[in-house]
LOSE-363847 format. One line per field, with one value per residue (C-alpha): residue in one letter; x, y, z; residue number from 1. Coordinates in Angstrom, 3 decimals. Layout:
N
resn <- (a, ...);
x <- (X, ...);
y <- (Y, ...);
z <- (Z, ...);
resi <- (NUM, ...);
END
This chain:
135
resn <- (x, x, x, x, x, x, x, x, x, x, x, x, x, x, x, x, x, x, x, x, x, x, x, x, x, x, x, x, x, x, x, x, x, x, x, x, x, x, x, x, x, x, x, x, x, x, x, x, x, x, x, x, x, x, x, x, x, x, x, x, x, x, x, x, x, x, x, x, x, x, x, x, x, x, x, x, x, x, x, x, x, x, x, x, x, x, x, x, x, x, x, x, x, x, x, x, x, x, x, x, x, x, x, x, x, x, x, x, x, x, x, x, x, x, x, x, x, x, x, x, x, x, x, x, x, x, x, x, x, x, x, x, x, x, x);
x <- (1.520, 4.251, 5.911, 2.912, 2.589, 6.378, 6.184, 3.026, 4.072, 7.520, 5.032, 3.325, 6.161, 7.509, 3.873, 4.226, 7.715, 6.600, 3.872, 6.119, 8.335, 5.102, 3.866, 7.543, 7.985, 4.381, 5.952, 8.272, 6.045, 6.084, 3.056, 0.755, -2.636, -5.719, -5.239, -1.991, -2.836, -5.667, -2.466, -0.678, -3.952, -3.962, -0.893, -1.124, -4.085, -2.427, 0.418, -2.149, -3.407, -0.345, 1.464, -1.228, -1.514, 2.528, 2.234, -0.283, 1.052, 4.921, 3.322, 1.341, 4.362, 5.972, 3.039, 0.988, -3.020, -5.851, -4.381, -7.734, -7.962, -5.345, -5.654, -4.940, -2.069, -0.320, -0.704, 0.814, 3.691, 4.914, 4.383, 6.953, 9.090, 8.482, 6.969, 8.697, 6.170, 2.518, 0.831, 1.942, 0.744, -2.687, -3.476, -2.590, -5.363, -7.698, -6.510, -6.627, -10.706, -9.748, -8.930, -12.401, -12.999, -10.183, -13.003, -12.873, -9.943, -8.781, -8.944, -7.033, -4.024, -4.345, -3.640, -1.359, 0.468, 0.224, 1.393, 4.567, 5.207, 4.146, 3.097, 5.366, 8.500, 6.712, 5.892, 9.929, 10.957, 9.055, 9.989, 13.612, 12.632, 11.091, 13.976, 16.418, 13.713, 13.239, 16.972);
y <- (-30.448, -28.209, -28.729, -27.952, -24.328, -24.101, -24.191, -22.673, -19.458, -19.726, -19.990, -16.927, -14.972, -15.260, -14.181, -10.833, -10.646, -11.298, -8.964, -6.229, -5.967, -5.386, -2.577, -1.054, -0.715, 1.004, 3.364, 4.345, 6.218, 9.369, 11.194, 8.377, 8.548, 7.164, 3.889, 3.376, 4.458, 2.023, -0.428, 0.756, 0.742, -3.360, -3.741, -2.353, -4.526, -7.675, -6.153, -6.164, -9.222, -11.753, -9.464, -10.223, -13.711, -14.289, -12.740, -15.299, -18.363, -17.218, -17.150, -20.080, -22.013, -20.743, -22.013, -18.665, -19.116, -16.843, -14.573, -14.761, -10.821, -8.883, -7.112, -9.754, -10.220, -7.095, -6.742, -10.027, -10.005, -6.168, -7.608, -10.074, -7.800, -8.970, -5.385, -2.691, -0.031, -1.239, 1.812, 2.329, -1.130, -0.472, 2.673, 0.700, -1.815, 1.176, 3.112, -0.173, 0.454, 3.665, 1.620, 0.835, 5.306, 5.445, 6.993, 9.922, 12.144, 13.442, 10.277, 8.453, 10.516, 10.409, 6.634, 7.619, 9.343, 7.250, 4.124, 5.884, 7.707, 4.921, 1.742, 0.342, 0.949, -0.919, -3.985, -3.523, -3.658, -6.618, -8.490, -7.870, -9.535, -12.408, -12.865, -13.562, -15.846, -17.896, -18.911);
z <- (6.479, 7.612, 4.278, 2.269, 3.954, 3.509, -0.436, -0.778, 0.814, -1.535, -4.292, -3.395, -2.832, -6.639, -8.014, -5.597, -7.026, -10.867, -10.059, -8.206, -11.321, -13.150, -10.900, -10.983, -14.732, -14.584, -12.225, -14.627, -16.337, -15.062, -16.557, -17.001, -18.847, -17.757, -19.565, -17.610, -14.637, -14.570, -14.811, -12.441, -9.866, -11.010, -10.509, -7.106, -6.443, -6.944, -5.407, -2.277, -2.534, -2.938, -0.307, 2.704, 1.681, 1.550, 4.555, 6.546, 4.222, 6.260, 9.397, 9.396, 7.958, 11.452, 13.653, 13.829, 13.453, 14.212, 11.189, 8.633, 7.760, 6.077, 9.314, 11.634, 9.141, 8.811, 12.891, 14.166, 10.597, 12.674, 16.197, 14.674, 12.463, 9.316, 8.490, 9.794, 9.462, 10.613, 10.367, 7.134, 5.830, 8.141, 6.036, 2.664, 3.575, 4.120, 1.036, -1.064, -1.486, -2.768, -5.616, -6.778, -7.200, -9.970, -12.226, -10.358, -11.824, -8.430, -6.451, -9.191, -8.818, -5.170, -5.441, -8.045, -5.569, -2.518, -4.419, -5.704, -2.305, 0.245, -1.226, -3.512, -1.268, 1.667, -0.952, -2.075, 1.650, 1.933, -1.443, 0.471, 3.748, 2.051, -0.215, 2.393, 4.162, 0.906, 0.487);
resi <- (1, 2, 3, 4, 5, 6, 7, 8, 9, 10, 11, 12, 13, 14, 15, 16, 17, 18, 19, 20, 21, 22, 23, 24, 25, 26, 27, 28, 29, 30, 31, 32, 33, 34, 35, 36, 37, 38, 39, 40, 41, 42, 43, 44, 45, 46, 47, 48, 49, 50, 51, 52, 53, 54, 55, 56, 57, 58, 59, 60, 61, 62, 63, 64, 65, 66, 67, 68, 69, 70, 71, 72, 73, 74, 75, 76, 77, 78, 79, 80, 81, 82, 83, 84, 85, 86, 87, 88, 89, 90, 91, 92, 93, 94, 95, 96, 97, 98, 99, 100, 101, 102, 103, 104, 105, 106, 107, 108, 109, 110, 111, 112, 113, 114, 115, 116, 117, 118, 119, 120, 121, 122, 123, 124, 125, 126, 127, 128, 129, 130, 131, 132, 133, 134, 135);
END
């Protein structure tokens, strides 16, 4: 059983890291239009979604439980130091359903903004903590 978690979290990990590259190249555009933002706001979902779950696949593979919310998740991975900046990841989790207001011109650059700013060098940081975890 152990095993299984042990490769399924490794698994994970190099869809967040496929998936990070994505999100970074879409952050290379600086000006984006509404087309690519909407990219870049997938990207950042996914992003999301395979970090949090990398996150509880690692720490059930070392023996954690009682880690079903991304909450429970991001709180026990910086009791730990995995993450080094829970608050951080605490208000990505609440700005992640932000995400589904991207119609609205000014919220869309908001998350524009945060993602550039916050978000995407936390999921960096962690794609670097992983990576020496995975060797």
């Amino acid at each position: 059983m152990m095993e299984q978690h042990d490769i399924r979290w490794k698994q994970r990990f190099q869809n967040f890291e496929k998936t990070l590259v994505y999100l970074s190249q879409a952050l290379d555009i600086q000006k984006p239009d509404v087309t690519q933002r909407a990219g870049i706001v997938q990207f950042f979902e996914l992003s999301y979604e395979l970090a949090w779950k990398v996150l509880k696949d690692y720490l059930e593979e070392q023996g954690f439980t009682d880690i079903a919310t991304p909450r429970a998740v991001i709180k026990k991975s910086f009791e730990i130091g995995i993450i080094s900046n829970g608050h951080q990841w605490l208000q990505l989790l609440d700005d992640r359903n932000l995400t589904s207001h991207t119609y609205d011109e000014t919220k869309a650059l908001e998350v524009d903004r945060l993602i550039r700013q916050y978000y995407h060098p936390l999921f960096m940081e962690l794609a670097a903590i992983l990576k020496v975890k995975n060797v």
